[in-house]
C-alpha positions as CSV (number, residue, x, y, z in Angstrom):
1,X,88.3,-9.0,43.5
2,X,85.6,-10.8,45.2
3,X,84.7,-10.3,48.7
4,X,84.8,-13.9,49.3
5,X,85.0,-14.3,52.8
6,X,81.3,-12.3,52.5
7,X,79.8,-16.0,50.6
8,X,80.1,-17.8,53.8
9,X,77.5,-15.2,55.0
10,X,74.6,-15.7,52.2
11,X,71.9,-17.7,52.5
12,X,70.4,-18.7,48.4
13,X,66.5,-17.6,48.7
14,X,65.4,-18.0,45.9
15,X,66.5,-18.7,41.9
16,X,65.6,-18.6,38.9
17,X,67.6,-18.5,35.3
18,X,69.3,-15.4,35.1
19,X,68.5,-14.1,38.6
20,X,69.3,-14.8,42.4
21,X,68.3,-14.0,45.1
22,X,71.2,-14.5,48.5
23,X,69.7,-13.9,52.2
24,X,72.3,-12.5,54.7
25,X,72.5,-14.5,57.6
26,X,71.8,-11.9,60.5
27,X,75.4,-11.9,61.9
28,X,76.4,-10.7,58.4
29,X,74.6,-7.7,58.3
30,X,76.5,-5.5,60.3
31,X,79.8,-6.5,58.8
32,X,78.2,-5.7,55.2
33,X,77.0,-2.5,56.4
34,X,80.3,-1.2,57.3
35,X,81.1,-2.3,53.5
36,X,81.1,-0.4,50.8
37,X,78.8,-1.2,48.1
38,X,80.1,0.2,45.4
39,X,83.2,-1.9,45.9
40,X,81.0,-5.3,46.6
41,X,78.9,-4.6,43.2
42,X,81.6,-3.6,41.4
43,X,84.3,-6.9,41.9
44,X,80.2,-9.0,41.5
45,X,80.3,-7.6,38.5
46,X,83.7,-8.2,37.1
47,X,82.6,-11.3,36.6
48,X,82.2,-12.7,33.4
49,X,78.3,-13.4,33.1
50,X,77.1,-11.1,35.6
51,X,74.6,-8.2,34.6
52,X,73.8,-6.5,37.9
53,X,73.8,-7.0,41.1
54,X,71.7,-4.9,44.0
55,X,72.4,-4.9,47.6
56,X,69.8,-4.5,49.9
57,X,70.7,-3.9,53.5
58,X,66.9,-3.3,55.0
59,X,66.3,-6.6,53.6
60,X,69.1,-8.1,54.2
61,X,69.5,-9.3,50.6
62,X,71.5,-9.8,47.2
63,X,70.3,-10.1,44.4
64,X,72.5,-11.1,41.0
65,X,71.3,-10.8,37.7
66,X,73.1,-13.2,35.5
67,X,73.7,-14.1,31.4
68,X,72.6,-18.5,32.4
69,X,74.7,-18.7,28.9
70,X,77.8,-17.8,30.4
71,X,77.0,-18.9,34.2
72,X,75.5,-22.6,34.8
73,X,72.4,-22.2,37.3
74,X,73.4,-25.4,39.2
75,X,77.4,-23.4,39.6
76,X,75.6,-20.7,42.4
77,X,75.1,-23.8,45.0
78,X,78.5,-25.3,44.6
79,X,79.6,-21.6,44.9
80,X,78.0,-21.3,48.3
81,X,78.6,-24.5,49.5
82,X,82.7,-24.1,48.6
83,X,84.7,-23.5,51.4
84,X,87.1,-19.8,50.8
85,X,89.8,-21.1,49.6
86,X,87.9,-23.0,46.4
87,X,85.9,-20.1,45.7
88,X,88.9,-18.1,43.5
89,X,89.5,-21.7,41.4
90,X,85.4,-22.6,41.3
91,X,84.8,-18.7,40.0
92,X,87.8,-19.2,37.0
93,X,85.9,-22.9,36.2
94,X,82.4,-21.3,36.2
95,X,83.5,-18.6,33.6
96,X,85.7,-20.8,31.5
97,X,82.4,-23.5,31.3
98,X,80.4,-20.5,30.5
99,X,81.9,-19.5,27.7
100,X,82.1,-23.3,26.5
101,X,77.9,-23.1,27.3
102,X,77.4,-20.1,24.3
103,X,75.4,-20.8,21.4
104,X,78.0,-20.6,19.2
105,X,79.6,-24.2,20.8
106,X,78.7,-26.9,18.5
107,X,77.8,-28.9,21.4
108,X,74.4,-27.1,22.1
109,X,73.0,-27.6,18.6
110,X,72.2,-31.2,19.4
């Protein structure tokens, strides 16, 4: 699962299709450094759309690689903007969406 309460803590940097970049707000970075990674990139991962993700603590940074076929660039503000509780319903609407947002949909051959 998603570390959500760890969104509230990200600032967006920088974006472009397919990758992001999220700042850590300085009172973050000691509660992410008593994470564990693996566990944070792992449940990033899980989610449909996601490539990779890298965690840099000297930095103080994230950085997501996403498919923008499956994941809507415009869905990574309105996922930092959500409050925690919206995050679990906005994350199951920003996969479903995705997968309406493949090729394959007749929609996108107009």
């Amino acid at each position: 699962m998603i570390p959500f309460n760890l969104i509230r803590h990200l600032n967006m940097a920088h974006h472009v299709k397919g990758r992001i970049r999220f700042r850590l707000r300085p009172e973050a970075l000691t509660y992410v450094s008593q994470m564990d990674f693996h566990e944070i990139t792992s449940s990033i991962r899980s989610v449909s759309g996601i490539e990779d993700v890298r965690i840099n603590l000297i930095a103080g940074s994230i950085i997501v690689y996403y498919n923008p076929r499956q994941i809507q660039p415009k869905w990574w503000e309105q996922l930092i903007r959500s409050h925690e509780t919206e995050i679990p319903h906005l994350l199951a609407e920003m996969t479903s969406a995705g997968s309406l947002q493949s090729s394959d949909h007749p929609a996108n051959s107009l």
